[in-house]
KOLLO-445422 format. One line per 8 residues: number of its first residue (from 1); for each residue x negated, y, z negated of C-alpha. Coordinates in nm, 4 decimals. Each point is the difference from the previous one (the first is absolute). Example, Ala and Ser with C-alpha at 12.3 -4.5 7.8 and 13.67 -1.06 7.14 Angstrom:
KOLLO-445422
1 = -1.2300:-0.4500:-0.7800 ~ -0.1370:0.3440:0.0660 .
//
This chain:
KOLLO-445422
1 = 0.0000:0.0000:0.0000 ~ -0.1425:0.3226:0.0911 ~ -0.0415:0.2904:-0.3066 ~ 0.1352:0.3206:0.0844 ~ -0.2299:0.1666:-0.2523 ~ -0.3506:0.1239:0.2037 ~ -0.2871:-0.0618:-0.1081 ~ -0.1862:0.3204:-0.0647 .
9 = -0.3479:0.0547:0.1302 ~ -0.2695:0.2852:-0.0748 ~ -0.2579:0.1106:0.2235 ~ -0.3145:0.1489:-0.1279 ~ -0.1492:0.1576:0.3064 ~ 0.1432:0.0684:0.3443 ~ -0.3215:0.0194:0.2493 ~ -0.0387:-0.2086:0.2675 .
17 = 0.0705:-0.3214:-0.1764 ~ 0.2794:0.1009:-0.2488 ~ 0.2039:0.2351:0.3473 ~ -0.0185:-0.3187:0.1264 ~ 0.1091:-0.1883:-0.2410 ~ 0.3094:0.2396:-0.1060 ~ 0.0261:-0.0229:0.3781 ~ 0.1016:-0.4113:0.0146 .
25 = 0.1936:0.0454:-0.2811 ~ 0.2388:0.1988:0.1129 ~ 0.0368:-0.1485:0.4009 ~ -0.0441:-0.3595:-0.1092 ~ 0.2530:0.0517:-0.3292 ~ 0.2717:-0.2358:0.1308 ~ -0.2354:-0.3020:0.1065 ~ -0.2168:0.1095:-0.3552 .
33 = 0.3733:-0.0589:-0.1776 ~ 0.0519:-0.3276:0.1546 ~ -0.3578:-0.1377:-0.0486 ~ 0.0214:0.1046:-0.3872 ~ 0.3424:-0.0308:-0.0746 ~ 0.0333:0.3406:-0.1413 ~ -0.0114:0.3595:0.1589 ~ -0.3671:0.1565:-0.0537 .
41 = 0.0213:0.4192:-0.0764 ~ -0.2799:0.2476:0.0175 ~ 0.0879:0.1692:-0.3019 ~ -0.3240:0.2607:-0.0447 ~ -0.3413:0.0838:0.2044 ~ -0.2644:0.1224:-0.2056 ~ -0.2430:0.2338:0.2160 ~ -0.2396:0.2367:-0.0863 .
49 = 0.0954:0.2401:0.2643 ~ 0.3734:0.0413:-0.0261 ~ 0.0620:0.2684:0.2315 ~ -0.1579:-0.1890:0.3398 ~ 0.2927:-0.1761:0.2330 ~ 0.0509:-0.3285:0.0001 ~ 0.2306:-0.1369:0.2648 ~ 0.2725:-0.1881:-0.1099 .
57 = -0.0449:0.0675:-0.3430 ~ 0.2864:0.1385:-0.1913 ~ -0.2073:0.3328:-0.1847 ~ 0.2473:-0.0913:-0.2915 ~ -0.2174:-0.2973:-0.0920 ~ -0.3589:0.1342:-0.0281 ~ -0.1359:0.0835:-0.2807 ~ -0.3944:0.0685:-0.1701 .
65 = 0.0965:-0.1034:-0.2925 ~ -0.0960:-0.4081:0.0653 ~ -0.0108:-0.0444:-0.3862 ~ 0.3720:0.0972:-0.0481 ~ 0.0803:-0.1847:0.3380 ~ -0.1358:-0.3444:-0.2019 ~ 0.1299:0.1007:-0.3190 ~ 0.4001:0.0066:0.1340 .
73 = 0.0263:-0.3726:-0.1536 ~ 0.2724:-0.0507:0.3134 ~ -0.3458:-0.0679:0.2766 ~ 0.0264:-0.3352:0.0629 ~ -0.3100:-0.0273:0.1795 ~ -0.2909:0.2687:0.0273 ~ -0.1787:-0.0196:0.3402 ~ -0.3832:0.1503:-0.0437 .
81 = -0.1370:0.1239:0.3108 ~ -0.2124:0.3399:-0.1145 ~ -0.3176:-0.1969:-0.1022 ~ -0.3209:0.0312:-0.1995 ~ 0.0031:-0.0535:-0.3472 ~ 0.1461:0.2912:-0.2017 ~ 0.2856:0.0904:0.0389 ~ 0.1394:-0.3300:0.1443 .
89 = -0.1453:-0.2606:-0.2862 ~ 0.2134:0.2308:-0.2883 ~ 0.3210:0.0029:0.2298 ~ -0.0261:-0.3804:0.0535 ~ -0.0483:-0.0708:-0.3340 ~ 0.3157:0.2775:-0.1227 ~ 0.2130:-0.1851:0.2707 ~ -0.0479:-0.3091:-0.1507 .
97 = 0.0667:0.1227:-0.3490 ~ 0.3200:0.1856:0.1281 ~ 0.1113:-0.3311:0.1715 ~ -0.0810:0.0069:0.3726 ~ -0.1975:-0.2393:0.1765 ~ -0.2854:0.1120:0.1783 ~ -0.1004:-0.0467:0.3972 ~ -0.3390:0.1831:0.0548 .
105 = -0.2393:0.0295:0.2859 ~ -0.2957:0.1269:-0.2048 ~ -0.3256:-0.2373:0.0842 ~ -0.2308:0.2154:-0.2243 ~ 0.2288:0.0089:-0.3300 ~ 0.0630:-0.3742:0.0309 ~ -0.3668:-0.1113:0.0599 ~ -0.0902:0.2592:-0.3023 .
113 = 0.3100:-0.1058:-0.2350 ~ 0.2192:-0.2360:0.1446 ~ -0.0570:-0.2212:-0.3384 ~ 0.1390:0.2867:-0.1861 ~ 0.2971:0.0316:0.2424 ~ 0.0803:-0.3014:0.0233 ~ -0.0498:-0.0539:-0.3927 ~ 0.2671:0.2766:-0.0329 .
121 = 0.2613:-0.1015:0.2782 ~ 0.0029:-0.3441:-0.2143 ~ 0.0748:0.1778:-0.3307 ~ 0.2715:0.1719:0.1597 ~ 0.1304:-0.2799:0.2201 ~ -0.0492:0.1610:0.2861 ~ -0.1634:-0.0514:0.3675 ~ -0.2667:0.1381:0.1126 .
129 = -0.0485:-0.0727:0.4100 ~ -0.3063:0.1031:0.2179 ~ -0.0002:-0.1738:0.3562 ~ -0.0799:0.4001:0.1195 ~ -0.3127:-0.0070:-0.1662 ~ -0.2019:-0.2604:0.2182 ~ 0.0087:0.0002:0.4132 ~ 0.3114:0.2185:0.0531 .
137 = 0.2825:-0.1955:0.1343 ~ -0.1784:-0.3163:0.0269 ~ 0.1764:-0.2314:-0.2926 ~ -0.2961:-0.1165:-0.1795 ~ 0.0793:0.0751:-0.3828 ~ 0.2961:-0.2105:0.0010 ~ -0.1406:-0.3150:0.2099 ~ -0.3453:-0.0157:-0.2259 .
145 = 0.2282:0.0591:-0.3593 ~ 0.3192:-0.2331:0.0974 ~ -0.0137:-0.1779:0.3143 ~ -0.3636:-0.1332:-0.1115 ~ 0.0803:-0.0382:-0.4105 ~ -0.0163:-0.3519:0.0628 ~ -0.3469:-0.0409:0.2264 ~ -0.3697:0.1024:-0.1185 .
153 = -0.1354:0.3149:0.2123 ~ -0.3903:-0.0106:0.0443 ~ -0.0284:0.2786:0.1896 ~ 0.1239:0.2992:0.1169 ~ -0.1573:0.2210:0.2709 ~ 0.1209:0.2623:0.2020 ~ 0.0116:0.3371:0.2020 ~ 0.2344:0.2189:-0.2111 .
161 = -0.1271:0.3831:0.0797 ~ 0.1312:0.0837:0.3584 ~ -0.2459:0.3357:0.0262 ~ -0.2723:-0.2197:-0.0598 ~ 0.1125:-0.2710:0.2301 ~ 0.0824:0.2526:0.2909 ~ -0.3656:0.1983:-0.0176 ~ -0.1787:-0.3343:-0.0041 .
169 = 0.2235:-0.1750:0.2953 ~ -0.1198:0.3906:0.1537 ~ -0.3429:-0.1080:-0.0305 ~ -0.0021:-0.3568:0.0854 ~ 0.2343:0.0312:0.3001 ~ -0.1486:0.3615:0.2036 ~ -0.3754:-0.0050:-0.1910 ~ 0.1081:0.3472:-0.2162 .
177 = -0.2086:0.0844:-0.2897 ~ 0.1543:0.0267:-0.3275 ~ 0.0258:0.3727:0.0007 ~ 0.2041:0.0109:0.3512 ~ 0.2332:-0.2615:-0.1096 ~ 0.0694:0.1269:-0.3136 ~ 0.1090:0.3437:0.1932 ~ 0.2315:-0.1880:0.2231 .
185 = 0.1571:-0.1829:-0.2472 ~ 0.0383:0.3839:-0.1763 ~ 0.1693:0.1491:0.2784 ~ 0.2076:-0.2943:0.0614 ~ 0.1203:0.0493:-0.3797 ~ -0.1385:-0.3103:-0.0905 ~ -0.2533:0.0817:-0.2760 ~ 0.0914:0.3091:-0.2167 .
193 = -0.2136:0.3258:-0.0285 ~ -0.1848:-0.1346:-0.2502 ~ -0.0430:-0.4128:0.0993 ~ -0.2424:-0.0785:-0.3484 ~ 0.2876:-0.2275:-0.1175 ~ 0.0031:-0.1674:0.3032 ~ -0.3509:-0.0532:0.1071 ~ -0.1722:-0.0015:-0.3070 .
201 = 0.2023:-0.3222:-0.0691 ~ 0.2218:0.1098:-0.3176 ~ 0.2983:0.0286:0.1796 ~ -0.0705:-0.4387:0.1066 ~ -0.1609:-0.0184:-0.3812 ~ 0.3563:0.0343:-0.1123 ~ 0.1561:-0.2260:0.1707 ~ -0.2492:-0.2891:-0.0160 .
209 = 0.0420:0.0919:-0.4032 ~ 0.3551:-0.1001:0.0402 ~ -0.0371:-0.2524:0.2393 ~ -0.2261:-0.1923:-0.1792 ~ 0.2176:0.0309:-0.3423 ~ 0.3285:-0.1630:0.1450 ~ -0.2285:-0.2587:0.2262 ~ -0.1781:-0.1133:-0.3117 .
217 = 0.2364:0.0792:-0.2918 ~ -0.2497:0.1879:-0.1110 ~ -0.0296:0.3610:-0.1422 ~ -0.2360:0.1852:0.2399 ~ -0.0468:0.3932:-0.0480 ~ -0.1685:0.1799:0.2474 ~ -0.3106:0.0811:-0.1417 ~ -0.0431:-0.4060:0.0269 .
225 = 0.0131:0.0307:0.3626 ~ -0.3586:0.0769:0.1874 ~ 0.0487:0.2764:0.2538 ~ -0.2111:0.0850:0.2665 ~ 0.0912:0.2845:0.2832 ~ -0.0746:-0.0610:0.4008 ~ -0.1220:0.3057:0.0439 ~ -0.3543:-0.1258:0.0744 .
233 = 0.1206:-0.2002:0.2904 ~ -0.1584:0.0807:0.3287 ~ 0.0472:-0.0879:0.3241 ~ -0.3593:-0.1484:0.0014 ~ 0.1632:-0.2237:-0.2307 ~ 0.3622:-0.1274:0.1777 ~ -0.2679:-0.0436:0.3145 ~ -0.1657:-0.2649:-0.2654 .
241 = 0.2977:-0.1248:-0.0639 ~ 0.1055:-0.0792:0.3511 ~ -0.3244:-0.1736:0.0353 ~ 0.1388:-0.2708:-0.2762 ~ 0.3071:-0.0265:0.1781 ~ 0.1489:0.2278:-0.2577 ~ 0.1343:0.2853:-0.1170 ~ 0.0414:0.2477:-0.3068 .
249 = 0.3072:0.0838:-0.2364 ~ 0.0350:0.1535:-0.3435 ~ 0.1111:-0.2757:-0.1756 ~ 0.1738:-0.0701:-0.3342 ~ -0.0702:-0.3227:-0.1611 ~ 0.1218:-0.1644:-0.2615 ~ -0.1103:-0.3908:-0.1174 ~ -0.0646:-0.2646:-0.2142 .
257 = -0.2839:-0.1701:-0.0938 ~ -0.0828:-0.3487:0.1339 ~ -0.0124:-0.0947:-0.4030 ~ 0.3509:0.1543:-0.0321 ~ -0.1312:0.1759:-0.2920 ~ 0.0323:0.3783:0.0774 ~ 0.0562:0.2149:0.2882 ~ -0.1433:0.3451:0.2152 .
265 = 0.1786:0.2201:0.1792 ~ -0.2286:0.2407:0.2342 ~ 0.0441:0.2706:0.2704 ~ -0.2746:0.0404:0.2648 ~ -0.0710:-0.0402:0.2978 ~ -0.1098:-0.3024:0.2195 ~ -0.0535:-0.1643:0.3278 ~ 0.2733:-0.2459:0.0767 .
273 = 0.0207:-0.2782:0.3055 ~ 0.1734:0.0762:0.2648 ~ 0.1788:-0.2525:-0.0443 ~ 0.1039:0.0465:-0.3466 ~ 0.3967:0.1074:0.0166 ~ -0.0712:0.3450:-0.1367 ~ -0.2291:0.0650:0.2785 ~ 0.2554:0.1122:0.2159 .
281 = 0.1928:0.2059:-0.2275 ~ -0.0253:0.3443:0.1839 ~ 0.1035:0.3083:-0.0058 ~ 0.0997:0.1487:-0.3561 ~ 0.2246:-0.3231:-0.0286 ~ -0.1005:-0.2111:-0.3582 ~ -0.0189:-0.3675:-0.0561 ~ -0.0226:-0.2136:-0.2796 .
289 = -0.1713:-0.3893:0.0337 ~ 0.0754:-0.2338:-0.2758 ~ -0.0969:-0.3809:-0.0915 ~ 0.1355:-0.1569:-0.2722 ~ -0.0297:-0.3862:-0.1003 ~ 0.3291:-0.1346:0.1575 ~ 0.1293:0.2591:0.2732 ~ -0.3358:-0.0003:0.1442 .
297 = -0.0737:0.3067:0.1637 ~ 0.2573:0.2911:0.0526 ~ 0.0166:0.3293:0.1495 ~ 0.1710:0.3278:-0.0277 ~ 0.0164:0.2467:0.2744 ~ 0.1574:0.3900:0.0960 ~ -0.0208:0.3629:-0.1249 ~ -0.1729:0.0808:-0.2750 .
305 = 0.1298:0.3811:-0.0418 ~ 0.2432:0.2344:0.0786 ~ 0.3516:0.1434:-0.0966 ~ 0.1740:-0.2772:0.1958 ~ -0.1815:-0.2725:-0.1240 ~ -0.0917:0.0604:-0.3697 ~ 0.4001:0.0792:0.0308 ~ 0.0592:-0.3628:0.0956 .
313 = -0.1799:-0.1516:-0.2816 ~ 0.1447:0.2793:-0.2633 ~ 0.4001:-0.0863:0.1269 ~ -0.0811:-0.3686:-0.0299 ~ -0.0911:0.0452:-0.3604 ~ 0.2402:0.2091:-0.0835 ~ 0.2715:-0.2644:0.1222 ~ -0.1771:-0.2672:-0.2036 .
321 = 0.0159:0.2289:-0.2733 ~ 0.3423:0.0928:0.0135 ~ 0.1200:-0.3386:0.0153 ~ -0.1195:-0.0921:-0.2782 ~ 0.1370:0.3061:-0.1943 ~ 0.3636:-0.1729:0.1202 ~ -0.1461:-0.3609:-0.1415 ~ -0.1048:0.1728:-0.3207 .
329 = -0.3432:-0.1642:0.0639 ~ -0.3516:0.0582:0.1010 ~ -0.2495:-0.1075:0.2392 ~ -0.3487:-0.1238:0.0105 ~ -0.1747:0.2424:-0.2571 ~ -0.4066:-0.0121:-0.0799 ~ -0.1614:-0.4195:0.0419 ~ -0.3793:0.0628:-0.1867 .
337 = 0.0029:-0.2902:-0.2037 ~ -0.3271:-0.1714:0.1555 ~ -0.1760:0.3538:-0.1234 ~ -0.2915:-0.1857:0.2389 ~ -0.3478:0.2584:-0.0614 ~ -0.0675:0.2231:0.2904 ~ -0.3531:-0.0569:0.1033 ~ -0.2387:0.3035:0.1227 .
345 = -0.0905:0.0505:0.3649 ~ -0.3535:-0.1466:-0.0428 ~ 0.1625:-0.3445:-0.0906 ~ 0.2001:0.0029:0.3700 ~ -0.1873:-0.2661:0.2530 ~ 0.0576:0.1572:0.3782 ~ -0.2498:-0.0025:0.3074 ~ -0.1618:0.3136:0.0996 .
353 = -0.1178:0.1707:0.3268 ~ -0.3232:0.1947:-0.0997 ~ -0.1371:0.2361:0.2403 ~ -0.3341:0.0915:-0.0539 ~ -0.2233:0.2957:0.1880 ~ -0.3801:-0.1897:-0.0570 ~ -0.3557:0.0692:0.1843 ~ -0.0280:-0.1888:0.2776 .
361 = -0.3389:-0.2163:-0.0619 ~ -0.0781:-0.3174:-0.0881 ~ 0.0910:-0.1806:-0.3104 ~ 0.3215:0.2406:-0.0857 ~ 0.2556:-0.2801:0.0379 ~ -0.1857:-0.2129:-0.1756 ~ 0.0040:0.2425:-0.3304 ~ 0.3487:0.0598:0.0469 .
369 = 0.1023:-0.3523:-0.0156 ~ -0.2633:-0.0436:-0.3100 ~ 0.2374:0.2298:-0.1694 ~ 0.3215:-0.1885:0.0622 ~ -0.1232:-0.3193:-0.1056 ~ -0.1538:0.1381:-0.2896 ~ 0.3510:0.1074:-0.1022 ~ 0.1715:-0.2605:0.0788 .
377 = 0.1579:0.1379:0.3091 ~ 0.0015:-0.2456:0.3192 ~ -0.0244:0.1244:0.3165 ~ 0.2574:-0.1101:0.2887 ~ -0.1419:0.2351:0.2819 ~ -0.2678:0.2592:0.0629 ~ -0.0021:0.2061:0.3106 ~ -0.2544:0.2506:0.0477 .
385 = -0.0685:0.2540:0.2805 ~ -0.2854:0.2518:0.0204 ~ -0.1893:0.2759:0.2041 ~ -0.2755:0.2573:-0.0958 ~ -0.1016:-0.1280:-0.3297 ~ 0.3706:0.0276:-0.1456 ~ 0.2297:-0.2890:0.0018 ~ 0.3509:-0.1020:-0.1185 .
393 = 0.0788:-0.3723:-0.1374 ~ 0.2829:-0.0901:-0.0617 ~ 0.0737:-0.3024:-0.3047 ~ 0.2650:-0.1768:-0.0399 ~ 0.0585:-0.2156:-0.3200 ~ 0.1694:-0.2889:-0.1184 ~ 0.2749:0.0065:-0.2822 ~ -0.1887:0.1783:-0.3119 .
401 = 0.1188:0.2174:-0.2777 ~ -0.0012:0.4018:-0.0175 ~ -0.2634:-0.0211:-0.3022 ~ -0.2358:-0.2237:0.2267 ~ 0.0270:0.2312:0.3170 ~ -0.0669:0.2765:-0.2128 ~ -0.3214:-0.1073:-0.1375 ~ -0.1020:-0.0639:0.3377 .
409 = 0.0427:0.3311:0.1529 ~ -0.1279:0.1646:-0.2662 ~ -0.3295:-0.2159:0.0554 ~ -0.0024:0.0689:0.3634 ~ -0.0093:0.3727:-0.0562 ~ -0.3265:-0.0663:-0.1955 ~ -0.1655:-0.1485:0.3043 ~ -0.2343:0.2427:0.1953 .
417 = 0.1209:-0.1259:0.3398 ~ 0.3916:0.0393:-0.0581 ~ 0.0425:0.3781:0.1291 ~ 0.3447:-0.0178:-0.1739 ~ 0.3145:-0.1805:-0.0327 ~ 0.2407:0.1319:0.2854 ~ 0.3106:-0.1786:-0.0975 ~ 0.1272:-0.2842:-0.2221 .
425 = 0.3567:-0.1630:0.0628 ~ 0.1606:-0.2836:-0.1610 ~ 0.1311:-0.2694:0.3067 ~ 0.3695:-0.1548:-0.1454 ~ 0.2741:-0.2238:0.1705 ~ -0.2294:-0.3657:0.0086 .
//
């Protein structure tokens, strides 16, 4: 039987996400009614700017005052779209405390606090829903936290930054340096005025926080994820890469180790196959790969950003949400009870493409593989070119951790005929 009562639903922000969102409401309402079993109403918009138009937006319903909008005690559910972490992590928590549930798109407050918010949504019986947070409209939160409760995830690795994915496809695909493609992808409105967040990796760094939390049932804050920008990569380097039969993407990685015993979660870049699946993820499009014990391998494709698409996932939350406000029951709140130890970056075992500028004379290779071996580091291939005294050789290792490699470079530097290290790169997807 359908209720007659609507449900009521805040906003907190109206940008491009939250117009969008207020948007779908309102021309999707019937089919929203149907698929809840209740009428959904936008009862407030909290804005900072209250005197800007916002089409299709009755004027009646915005407000700056977000704290009183949560406070009513009639919100059913709160929808979070402004971001960051103050304001929006003292409005989640009031909601909760006044009785609404909570659907938030805020990757940098949940990878920071999402223990804390989702200690609080349980106290107060409450939901607290975030497929917006990771990859935009691709459903990924829901499939890795319910769809997969019953399976054991071992890894989880992905492209989930679209700027960073469309100035690196730039360079791969037309042989643009990293300055040109980042101006491109600027003009095109994909990378913001300022693109730190995005290139520098803490905008991926979020995600793989949460990512690797649900996929491991683990509690995994941000500053447990190791970051590491691309804005070192040259094109000197994607023409290395094509050499391999690869090429490069800023990845987010989240796994276990092979003792089961703790996990890492890491942003960085790295040379993948070619034929690797994420290989031919282009464009500022983002893609998740993940392998688990019994579903094998799976993968999860489509926009990363955007109104329409952050939209999607927000709307498909907020009719999870609001259903079960009519069952007078909650979903799938925090899983961390394997608390597994998050090991540091030196522990993670990878291969590594090392490109080195040496002298070209006599003995030089045979130093530089001294070095490896003396560290433990084997050598897969070596490739060396020279002219004029100066030469470039290029190593490529077998699997070996970060703490290894790192001793190893630092030793190379020492020797007298290493001119300098031009570029190290870590080589994923085998």
């Amino acid at each position: 039987m359908m209720r007659t009562r609507p449900l009521k639903v805040a906003l907190l922000g109206c940008g491009v996400v939250g117009s969008e969102v207020a948007r779908i409401m309102t021309t999707h309402a019937d089919d929203l009614t149907a698929r809840i079993g209740a009428p959904v109403e936008l009862a407030g918009v909290a804005v900072r700017r209250p005197d800007r138009v916002r089409e299709g937006i009755d004027p009646a319903l915005v407000t700056t005052d977000a704290t009183a909008l949560v406070k009513r005690g009639d919100i059913d559910v709160v929808v979070e779209v402004i971001g960051g972490i103050e304001p929006a992590r003292t409005l989640i928590t009031t909601a909760f405390e006044h009785g609404a549930s909570v659907v938030s798109a805020n990757k940098a407050l949940l990878a920071q606090d999402g223990a804390a918010l989702h200690a609080a949504a349980e106290e107060n019986g409450k939901d607290l829903y975030y497929e917006a947070a990771v990859a935009g409209a691709i459903p990924l939160i829901r499939p890795l936290r319910e769809s997969l409760a019953g399976d054991k995830i071992n890894r989880v690795m992905g492209i989930v930054n679209g700027t960073t994915n469309f100035i690196l496809d730039k360079m791969d695909s037309t042989g643009a340096g990293y300055q040109e493609a980042l101006d491109e992808a600027t003009a095109l409105g994909y990378a913001e005025a300022d693109p730190t967040a995005d290139v520098e990796g803490f905008d991926a760094a979020a995600k793989a926080a949460i990512l690797a939390g649900i996929a491991f049932h683990t509690r995994v804050r941000l500053d447990d994820v190791y970051r590491e920008g691309m804005t070192e990569v040259t094109a000197a380097d994607f023409a290395s890469a094509k050499e391999m039969g690869c090429t490069i993407k800023l990845l987010a990685i989240c796994e276990r180790a092979a003792d089961g015993a703790s996990v890492t979660a890491r942003v960085h870049p790295a040379m993948i196959p070619l034929s690797h699946p994420l290989a031919s993820v282009r464009g500022a499009y983002n893609a998740v790969f993940v392998e688990s014990d019994a579903a094998g391998q799976l993968m999860f494709y489509g926009p990363g950003a955007g109104g329409s698409p952050t939209a999607s996932a927000v709307l498909g939350d907020l009719v999870a949400v609001c259903r079960n406000r009519l069952s007078d029951a909650t979903g799938p709140g925090e899983s961390a009870y394997a608390a597994l130890p998050v090991s540091p970056m030196g522990d993670v075992v990878t291969r590594y493409h090392i490109s080195l500028d040496v002298a070209d004379k006599p003995g030089v290779l045979a130093q530089v593989a001294t070095v490896f071996a003396e560290h433990g580091v084997s050598i897969d291939t070596v490739r060396q070119q020279g002219k004029d005294g100066e030469a470039s050789l290029v190593v490529v290792t077998h699997r070996a951790s970060d703490a290894a490699l790192t001793g190893t470079v630092e030793a190379l530097r020492k020797l007298d005929t290493v001119r300098g290290v031009a570029s190290i790169m870590r080589v994923e997807g085998e």
